[in-house]
N, CA, C and O atoms as a Tripos MOL2 file, in Angstrom:
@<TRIPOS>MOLECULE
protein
  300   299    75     0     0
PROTEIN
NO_CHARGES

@<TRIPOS>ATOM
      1 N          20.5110  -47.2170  115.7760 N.3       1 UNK1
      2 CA         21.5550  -47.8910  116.4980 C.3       1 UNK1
      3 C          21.7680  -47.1620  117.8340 C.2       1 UNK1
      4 O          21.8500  -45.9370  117.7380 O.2       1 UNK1
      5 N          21.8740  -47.6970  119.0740 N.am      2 UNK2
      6 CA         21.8960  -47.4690  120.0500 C.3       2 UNK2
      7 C          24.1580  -47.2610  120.8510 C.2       2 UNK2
      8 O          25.1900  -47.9320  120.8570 O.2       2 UNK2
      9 N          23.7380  -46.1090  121.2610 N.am      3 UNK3
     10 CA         25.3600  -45.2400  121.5780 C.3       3 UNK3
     11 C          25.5710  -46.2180  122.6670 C.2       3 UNK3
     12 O          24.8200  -46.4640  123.6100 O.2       3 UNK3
     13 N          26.4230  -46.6000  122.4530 N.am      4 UNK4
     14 CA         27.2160  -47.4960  123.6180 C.3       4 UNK4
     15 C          27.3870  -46.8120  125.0640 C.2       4 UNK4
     16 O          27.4730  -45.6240  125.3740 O.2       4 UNK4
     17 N          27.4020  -47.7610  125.6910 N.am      5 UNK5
     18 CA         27.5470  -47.3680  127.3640 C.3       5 UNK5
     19 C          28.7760  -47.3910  127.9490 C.2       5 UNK5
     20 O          29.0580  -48.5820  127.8190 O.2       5 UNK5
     21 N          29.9820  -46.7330  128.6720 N.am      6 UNK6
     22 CA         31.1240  -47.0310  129.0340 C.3       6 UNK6
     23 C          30.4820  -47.8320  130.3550 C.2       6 UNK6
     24 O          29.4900  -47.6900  131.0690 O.2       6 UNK6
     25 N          31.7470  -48.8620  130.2640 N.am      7 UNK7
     26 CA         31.7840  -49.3980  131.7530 C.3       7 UNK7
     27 C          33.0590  -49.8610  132.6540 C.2       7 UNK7
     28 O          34.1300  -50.3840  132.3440 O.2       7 UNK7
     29 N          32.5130  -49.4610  133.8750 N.am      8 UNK8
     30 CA         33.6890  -48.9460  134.5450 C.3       8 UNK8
     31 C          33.5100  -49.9210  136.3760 C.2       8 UNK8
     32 O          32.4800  -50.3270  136.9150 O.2       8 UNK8
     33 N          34.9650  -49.9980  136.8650 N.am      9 UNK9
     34 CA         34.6090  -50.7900  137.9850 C.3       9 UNK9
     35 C          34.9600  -50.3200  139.3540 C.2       9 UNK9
     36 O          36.0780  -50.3800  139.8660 O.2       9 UNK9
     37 N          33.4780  -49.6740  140.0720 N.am     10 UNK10
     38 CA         33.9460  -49.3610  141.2030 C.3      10 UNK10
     39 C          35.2940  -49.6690  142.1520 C.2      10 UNK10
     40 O          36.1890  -50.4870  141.9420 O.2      10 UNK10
     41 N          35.1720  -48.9740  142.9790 N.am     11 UNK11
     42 CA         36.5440  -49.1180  144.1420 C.3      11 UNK11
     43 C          35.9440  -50.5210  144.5040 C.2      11 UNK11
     44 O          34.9160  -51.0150  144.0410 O.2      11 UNK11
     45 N          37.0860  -51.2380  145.7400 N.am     12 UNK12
     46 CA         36.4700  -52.3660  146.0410 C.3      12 UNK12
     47 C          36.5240  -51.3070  147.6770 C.2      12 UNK12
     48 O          37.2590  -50.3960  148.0580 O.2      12 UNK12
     49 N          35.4420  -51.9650  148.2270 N.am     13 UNK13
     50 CA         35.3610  -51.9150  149.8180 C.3      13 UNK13
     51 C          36.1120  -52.5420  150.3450 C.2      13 UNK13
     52 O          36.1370  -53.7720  150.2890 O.2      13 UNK13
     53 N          37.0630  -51.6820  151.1120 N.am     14 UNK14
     54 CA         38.1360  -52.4120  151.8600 C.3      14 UNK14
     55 C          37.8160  -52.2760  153.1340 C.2      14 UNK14
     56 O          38.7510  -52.6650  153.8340 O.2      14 UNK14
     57 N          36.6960  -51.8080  153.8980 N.am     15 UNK15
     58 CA         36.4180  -51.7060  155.0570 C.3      15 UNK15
     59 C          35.7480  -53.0500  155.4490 C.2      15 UNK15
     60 O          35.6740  -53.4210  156.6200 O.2      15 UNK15
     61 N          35.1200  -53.9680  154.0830 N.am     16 UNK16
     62 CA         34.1440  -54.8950  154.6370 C.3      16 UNK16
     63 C          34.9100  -56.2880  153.5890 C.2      16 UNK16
     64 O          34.3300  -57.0980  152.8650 O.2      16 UNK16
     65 N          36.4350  -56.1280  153.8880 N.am     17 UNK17
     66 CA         37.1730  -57.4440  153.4610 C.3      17 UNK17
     67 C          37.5230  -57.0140  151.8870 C.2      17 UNK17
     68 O          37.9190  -57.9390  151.1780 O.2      17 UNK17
     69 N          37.4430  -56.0390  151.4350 N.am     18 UNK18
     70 CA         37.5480  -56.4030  149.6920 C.3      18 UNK18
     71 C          36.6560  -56.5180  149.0320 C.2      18 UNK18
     72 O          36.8280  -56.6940  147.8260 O.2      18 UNK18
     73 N          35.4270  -56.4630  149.5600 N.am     19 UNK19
     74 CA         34.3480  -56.9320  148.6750 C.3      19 UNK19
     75 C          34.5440  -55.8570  147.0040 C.2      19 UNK19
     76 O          34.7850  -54.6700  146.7800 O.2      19 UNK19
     77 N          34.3790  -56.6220  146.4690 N.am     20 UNK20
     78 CA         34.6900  -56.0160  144.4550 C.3      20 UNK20
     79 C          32.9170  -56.0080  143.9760 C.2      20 UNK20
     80 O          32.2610  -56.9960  143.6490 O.2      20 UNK20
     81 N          32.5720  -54.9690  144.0390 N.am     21 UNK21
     82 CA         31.4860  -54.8040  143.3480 C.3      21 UNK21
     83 C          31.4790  -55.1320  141.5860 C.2      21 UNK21
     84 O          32.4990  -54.8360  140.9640 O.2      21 UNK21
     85 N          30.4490  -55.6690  140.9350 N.am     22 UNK22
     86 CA         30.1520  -55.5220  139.2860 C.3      22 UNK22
     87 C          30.1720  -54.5640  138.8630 C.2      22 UNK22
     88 O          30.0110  -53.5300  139.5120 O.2      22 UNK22
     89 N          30.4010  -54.6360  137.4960 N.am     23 UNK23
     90 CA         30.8970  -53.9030  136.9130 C.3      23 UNK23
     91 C          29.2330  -52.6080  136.7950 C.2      23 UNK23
     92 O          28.0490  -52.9400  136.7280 O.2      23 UNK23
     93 N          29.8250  -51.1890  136.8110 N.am     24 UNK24
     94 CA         28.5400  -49.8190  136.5820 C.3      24 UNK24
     95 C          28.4550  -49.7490  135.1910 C.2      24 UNK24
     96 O          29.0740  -50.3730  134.3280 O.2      24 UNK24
     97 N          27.5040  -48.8050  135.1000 N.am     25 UNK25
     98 CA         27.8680  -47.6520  133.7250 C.3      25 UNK25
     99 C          28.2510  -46.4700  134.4220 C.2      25 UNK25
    100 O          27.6730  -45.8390  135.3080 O.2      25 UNK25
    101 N          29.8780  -46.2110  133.5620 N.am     26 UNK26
    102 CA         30.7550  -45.0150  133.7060 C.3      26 UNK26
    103 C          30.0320  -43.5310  133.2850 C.2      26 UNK26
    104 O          28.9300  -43.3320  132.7730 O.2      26 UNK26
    105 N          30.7630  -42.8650  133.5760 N.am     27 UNK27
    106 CA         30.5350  -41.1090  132.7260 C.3      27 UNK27
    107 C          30.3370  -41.4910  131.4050 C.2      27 UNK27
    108 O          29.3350  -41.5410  130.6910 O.2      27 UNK27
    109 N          31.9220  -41.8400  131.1790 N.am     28 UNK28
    110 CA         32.5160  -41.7920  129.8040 C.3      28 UNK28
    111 C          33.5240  -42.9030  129.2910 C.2      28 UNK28
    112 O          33.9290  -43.7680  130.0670 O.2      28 UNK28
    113 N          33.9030  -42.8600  128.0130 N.am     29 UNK29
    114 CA         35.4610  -43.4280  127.6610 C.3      29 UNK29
    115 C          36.1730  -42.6250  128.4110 C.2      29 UNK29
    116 O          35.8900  -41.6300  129.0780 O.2      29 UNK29
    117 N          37.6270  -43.4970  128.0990 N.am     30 UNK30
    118 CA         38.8990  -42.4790  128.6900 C.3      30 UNK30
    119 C          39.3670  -42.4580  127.4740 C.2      30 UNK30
    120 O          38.9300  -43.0320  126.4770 O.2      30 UNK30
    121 N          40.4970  -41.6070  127.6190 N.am     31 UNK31
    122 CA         41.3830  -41.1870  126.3940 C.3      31 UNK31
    123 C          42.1400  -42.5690  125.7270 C.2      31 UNK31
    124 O          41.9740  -42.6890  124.5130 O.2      31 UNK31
    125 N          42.7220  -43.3200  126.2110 N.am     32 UNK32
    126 CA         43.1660  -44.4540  126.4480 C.3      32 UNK32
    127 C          42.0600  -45.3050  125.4350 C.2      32 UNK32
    128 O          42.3770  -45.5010  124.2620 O.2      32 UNK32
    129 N          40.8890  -45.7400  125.9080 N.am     33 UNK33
    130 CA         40.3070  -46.4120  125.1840 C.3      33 UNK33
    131 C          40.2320  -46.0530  123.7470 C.2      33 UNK33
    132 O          40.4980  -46.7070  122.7390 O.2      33 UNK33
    133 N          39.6490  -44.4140  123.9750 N.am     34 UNK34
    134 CA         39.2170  -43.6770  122.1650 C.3      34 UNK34
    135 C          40.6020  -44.0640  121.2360 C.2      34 UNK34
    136 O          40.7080  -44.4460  120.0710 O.2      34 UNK34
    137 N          41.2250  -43.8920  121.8930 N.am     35 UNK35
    138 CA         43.1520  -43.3470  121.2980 C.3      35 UNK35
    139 C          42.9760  -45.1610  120.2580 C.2      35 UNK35
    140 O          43.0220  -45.2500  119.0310 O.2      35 UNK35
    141 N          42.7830  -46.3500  121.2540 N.am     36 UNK36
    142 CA         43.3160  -47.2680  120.9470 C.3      36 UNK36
    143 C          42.2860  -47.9330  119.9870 C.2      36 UNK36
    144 O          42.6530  -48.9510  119.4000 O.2      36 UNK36
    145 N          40.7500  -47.3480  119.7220 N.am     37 UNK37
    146 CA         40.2250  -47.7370  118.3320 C.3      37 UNK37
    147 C          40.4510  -46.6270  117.1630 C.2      37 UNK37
    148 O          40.0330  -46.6760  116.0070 O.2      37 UNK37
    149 N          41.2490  -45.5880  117.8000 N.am     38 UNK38
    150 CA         41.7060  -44.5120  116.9860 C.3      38 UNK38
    151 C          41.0360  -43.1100  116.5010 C.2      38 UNK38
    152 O          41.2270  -42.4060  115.5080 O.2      38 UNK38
    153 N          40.1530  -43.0020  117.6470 N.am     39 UNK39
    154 CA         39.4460  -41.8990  117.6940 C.3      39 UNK39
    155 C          39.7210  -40.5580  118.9450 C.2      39 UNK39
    156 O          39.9200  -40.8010  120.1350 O.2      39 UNK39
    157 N          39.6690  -39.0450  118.3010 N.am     40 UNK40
    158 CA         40.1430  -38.5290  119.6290 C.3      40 UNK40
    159 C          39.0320  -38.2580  120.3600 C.2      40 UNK40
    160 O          38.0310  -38.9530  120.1860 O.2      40 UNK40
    161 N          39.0310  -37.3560  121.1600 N.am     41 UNK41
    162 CA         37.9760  -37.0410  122.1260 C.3      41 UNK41
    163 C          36.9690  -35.7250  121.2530 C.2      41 UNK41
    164 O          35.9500  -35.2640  121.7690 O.2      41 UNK41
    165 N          37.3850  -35.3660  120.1630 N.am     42 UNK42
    166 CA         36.6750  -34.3980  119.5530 C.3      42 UNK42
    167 C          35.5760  -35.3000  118.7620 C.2      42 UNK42
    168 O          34.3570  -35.3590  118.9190 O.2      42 UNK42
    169 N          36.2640  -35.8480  118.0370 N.am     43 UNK43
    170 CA         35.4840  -37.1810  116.8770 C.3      43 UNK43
    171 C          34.2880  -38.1500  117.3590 C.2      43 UNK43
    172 O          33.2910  -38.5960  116.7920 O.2      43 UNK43
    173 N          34.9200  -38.3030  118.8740 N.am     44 UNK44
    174 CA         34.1310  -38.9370  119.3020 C.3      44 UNK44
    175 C          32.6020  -38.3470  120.0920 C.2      44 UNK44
    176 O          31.5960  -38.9770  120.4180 O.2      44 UNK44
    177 N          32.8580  -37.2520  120.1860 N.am     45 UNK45
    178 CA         31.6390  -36.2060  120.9750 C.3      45 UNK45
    179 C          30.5330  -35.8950  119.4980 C.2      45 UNK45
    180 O          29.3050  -35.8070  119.4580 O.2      45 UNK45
    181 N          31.4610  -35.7980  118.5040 N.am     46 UNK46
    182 CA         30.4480  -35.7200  117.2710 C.3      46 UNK46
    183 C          29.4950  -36.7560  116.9160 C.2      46 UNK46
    184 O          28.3700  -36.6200  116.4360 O.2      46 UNK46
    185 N          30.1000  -37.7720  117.2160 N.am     47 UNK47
    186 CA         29.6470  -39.2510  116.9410 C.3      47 UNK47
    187 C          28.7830  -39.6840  117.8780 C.2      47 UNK47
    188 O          28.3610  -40.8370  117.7940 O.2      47 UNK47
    189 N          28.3320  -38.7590  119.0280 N.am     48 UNK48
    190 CA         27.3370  -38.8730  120.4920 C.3      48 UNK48
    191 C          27.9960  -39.6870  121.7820 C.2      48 UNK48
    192 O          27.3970  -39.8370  122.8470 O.2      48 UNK48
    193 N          29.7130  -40.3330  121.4250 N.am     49 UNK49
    194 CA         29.7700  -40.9790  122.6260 C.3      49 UNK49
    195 C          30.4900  -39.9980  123.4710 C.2      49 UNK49
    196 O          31.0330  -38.9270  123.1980 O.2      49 UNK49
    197 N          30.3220  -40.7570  124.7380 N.am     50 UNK50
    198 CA         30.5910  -39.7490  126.0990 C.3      50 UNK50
    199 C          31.9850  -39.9790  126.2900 C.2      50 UNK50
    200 O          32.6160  -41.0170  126.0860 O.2      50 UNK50
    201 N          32.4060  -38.8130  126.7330 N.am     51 UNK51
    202 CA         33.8930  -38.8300  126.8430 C.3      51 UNK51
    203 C          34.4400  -38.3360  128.8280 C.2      51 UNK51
    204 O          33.8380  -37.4970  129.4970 O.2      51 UNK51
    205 N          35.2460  -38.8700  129.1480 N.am     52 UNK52
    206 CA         35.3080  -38.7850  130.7120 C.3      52 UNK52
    207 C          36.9930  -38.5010  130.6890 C.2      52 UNK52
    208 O          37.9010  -39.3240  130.8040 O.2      52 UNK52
    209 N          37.0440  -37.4150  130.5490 N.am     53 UNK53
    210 CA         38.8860  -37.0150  130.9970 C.3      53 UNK53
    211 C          39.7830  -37.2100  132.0080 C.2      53 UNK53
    212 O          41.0030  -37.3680  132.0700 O.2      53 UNK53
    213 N          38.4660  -37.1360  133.1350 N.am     54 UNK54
    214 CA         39.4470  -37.9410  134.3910 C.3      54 UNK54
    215 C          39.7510  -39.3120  134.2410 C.2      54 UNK54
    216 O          40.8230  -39.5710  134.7880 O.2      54 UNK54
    217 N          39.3420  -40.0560  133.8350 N.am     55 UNK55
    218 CA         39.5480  -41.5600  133.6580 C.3      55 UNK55
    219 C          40.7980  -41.3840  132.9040 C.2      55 UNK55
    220 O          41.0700  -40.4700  132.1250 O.2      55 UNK55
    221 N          41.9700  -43.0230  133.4620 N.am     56 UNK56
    222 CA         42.8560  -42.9570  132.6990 C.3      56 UNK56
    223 C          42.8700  -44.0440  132.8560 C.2      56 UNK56
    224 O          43.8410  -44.3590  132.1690 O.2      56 UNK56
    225 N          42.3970  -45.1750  133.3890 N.am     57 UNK57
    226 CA         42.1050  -46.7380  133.1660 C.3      57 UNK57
    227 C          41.4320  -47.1790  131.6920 C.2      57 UNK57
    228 O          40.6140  -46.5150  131.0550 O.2      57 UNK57
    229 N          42.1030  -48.7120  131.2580 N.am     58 UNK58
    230 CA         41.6560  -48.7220  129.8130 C.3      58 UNK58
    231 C          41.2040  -50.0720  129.8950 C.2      58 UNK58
    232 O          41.9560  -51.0300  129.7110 O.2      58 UNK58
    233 N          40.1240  -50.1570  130.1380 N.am     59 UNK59
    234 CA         39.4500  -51.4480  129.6810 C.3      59 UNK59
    235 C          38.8380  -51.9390  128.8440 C.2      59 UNK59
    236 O          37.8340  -51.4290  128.3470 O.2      59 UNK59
    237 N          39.4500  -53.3050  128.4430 N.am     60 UNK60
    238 CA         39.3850  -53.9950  127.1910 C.3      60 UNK60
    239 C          37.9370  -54.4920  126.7830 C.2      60 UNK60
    240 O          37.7560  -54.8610  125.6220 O.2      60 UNK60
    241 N          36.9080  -54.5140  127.6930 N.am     61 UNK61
    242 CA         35.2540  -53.9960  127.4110 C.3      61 UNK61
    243 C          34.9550  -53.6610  126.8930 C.2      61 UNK61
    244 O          34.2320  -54.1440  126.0220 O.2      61 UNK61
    245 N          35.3940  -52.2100  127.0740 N.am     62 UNK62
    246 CA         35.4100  -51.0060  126.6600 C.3      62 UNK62
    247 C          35.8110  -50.2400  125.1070 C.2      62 UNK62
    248 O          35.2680  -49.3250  124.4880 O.2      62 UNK62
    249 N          36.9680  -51.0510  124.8400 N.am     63 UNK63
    250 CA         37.8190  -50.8910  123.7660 C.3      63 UNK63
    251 C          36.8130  -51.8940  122.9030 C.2      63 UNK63
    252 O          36.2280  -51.4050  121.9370 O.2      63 UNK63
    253 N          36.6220  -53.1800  123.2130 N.am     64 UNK64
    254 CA         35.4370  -54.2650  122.1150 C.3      64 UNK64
    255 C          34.6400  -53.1980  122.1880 C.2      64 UNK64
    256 O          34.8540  -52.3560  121.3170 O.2      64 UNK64
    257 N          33.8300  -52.9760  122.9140 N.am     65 UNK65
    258 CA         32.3290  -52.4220  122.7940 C.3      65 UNK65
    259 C          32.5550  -51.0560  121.8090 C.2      65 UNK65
    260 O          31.6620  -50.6990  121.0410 O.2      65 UNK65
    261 N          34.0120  -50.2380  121.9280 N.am     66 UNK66
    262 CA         33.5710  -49.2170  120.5980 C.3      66 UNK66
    263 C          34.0120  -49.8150  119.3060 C.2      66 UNK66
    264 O          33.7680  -49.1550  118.2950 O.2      66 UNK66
    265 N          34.7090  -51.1180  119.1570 N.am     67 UNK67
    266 CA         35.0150  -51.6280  117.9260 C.3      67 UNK67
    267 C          33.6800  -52.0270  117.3750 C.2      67 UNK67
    268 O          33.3780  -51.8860  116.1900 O.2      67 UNK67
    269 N          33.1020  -52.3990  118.0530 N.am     68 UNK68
    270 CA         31.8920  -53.6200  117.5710 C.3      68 UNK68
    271 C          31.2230  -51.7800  116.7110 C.2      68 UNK68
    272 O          31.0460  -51.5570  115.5130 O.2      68 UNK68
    273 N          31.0330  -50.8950  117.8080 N.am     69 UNK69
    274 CA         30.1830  -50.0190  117.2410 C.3      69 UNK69
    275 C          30.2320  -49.2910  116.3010 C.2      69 UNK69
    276 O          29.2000  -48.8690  115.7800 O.2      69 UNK69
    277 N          31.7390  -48.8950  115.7570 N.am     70 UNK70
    278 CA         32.3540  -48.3100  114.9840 C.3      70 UNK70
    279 C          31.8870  -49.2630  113.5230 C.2      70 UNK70
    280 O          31.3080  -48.8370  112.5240 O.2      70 UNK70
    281 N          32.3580  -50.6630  113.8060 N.am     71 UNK71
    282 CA         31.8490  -51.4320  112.6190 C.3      71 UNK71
    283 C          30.5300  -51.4480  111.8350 C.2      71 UNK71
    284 O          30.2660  -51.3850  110.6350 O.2      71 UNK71
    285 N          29.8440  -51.5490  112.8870 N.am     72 UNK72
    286 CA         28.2050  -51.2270  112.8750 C.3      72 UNK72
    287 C          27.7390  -49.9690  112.6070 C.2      72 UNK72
    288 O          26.5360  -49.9750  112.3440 O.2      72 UNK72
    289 N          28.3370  -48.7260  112.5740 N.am     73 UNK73
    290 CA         28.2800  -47.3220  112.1730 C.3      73 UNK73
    291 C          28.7370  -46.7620  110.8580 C.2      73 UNK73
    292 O          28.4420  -45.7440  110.2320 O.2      73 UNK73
    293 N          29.8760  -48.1600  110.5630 N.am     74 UNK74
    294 CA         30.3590  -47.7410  109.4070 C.3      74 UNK74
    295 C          29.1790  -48.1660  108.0630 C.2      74 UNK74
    296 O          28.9550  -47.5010  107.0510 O.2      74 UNK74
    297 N          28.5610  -49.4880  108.4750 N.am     75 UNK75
    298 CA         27.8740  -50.0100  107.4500 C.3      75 UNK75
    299 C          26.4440  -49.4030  106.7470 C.2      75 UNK75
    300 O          25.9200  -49.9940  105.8030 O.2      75 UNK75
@<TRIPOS>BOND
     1     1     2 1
     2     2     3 1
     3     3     4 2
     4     3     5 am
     5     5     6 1
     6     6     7 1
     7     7     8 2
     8     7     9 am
     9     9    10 1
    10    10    11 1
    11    11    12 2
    12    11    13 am
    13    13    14 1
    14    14    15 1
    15    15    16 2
    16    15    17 am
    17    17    18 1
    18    18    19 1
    19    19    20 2
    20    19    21 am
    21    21    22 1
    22    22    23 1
    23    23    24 2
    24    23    25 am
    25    25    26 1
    26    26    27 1
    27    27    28 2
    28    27    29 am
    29    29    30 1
    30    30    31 1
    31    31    32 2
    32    31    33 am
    33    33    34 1
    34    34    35 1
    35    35    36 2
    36    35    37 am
    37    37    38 1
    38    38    39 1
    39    39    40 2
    40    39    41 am
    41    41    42 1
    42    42    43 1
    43    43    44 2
    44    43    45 am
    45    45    46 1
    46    46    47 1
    47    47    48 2
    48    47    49 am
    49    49    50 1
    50    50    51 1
    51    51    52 2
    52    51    53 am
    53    53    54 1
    54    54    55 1
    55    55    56 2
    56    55    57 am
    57    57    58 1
    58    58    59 1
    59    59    60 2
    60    59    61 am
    61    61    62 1
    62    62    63 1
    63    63    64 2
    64    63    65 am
    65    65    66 1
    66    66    67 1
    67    67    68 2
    68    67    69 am
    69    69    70 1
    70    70    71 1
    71    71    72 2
    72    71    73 am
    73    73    74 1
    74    74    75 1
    75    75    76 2
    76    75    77 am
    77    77    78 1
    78    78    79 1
    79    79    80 2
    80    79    81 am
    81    81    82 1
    82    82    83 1
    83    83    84 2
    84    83    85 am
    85    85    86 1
    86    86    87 1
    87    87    88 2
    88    87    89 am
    89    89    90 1
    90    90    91 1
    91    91    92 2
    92    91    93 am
    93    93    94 1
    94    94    95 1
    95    95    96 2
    96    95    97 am
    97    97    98 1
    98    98    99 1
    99    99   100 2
   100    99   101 am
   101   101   102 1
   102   102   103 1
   103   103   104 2
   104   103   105 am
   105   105   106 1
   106   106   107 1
   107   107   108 2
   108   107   109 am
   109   109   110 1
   110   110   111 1
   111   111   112 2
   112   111   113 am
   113   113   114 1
   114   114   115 1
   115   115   116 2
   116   115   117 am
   117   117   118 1
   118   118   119 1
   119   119   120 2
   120   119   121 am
   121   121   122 1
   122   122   123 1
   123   123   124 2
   124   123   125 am
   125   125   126 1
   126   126   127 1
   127   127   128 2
   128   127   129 am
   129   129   130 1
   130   130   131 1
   131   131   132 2
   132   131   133 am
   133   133   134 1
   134   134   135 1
   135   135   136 2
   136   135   137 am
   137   137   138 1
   138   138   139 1
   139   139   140 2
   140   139   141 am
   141   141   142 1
   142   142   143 1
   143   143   144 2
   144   143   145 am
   145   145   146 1
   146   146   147 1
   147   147   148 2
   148   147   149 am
   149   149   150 1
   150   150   151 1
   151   151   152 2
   152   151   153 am
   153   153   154 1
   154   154   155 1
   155   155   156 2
   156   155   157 am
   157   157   158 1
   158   158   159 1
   159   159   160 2
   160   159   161 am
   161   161   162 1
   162   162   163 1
   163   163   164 2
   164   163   165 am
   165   165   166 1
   166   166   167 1
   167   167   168 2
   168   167   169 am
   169   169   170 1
   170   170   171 1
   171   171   172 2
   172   171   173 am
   173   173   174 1
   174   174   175 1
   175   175   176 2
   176   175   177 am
   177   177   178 1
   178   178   179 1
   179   179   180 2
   180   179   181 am
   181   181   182 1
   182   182   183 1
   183   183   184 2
   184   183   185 am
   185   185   186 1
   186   186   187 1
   187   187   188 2
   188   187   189 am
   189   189   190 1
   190   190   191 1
   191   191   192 2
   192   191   193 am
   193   193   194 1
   194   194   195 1
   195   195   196 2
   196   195   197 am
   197   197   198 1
   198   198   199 1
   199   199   200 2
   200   199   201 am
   201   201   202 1
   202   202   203 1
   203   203   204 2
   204   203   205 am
   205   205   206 1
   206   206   207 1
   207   207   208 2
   208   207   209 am
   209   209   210 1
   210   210   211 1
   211   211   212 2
   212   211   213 am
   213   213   214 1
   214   214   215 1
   215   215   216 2
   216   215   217 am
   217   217   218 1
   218   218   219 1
   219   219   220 2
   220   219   221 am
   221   221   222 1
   222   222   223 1
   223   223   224 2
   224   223   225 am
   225   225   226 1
   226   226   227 1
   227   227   228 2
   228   227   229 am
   229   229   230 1
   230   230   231 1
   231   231   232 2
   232   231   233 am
   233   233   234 1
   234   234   235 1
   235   235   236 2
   236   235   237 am
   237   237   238 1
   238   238   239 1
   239   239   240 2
   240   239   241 am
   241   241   242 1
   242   242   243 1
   243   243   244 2
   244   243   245 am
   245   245   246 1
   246   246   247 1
   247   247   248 2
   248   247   249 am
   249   249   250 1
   250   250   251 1
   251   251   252 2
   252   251   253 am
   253   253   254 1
   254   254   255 1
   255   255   256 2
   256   255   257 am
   257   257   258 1
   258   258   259 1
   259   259   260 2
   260   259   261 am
   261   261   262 1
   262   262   263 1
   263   263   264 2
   264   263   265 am
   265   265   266 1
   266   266   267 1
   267   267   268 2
   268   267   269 am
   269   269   270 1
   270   270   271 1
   271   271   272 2
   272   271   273 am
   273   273   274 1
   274   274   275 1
   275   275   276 2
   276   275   277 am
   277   277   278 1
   278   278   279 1
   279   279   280 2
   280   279   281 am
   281   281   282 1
   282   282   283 1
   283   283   284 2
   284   283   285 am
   285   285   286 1
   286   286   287 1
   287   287   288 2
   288   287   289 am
   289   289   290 1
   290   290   291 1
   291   291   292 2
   292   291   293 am
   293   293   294 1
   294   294   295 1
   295   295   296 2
   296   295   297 am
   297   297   298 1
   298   298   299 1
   299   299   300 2
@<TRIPOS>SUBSTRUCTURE
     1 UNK1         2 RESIDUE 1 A UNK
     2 UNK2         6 RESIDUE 1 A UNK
     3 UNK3        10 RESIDUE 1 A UNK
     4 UNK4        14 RESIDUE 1 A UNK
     5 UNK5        18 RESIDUE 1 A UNK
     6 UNK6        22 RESIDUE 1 A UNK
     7 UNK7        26 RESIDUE 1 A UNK
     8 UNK8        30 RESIDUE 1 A UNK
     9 UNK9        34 RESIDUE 1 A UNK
    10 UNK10       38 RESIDUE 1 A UNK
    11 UNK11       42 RESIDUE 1 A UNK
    12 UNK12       46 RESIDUE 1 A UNK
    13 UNK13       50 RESIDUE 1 A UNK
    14 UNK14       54 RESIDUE 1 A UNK
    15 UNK15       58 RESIDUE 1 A UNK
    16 UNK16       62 RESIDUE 1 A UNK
    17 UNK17       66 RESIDUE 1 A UNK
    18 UNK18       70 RESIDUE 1 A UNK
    19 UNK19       74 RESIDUE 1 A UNK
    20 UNK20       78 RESIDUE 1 A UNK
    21 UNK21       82 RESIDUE 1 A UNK
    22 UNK22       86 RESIDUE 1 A UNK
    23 UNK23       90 RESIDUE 1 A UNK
    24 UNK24       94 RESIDUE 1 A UNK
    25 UNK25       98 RESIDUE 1 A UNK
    26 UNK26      102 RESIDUE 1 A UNK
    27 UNK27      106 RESIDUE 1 A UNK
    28 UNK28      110 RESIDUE 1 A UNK
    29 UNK29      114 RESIDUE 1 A UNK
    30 UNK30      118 RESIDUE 1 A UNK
    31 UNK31      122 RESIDUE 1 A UNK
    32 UNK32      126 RESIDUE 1 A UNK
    33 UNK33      130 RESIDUE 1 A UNK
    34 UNK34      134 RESIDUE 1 A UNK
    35 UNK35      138 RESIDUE 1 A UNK
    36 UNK36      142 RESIDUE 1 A UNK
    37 UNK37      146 RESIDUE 1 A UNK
    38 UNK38      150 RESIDUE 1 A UNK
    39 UNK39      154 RESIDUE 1 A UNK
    40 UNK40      158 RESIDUE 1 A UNK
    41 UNK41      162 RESIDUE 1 A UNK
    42 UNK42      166 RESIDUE 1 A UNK
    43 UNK43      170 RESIDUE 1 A UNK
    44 UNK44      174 RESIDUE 1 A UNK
    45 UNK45      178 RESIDUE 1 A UNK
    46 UNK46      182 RESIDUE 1 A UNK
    47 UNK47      186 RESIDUE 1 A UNK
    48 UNK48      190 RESIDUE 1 A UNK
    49 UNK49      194 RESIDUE 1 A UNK
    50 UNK50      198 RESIDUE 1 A UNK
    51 UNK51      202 RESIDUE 1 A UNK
    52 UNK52      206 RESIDUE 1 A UNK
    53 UNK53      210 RESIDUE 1 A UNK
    54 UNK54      214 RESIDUE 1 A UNK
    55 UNK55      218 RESIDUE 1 A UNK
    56 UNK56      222 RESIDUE 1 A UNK
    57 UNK57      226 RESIDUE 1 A UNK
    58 UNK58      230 RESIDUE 1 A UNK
    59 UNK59      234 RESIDUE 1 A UNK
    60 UNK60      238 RESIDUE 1 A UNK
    61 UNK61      242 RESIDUE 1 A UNK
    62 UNK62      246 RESIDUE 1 A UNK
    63 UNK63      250 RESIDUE 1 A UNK
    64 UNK64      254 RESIDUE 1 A UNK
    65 UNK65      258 RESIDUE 1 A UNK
    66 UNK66      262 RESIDUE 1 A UNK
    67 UNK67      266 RESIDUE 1 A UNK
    68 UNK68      270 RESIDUE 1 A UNK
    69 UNK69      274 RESIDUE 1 A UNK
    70 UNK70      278 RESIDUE 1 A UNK
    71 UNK71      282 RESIDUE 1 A UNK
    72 UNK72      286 RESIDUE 1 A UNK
    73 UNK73      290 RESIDUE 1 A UNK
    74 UNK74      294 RESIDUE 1 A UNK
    75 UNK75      298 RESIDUE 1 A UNK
């Protein structure tokens, strides 16, 4: 089974109107995300996913993509 990817959404360019770039692959989760499928940042480094402490944005991507994996890890 393949470790999930965080994803995360650049700044937008405000020099060239706003332009909003697609969505990257991040460092890591944030605390925020782990917290809210209920994992801390220790549990989760055991388990191979990447953890990013500066991040404090929580996207709901983010939060599916470790549910789905957690399910799939459990079985």
């Amino acid at each position: 089974m393949e470790i999930p990817k965080p994803l995360v959404k650049p700044p937008a360019l405000t020099k060239y109107g706003k332009v909003v770039k697609p969505w990257r692959e991040g460092r890591g989760f944030s605390i925020g995300e782990l917290k809210q499928v209920g994992l801390n940042p220790k549990e989760a480094m055991k388990m191979g996913l990447r953890f990013d402490k500066r991040r404090k944005s929580i996207h709901e991507e983010n939060v599916r993509i470790l549910k789905e994996y957690l399910t799939k890890a459990k079985k």
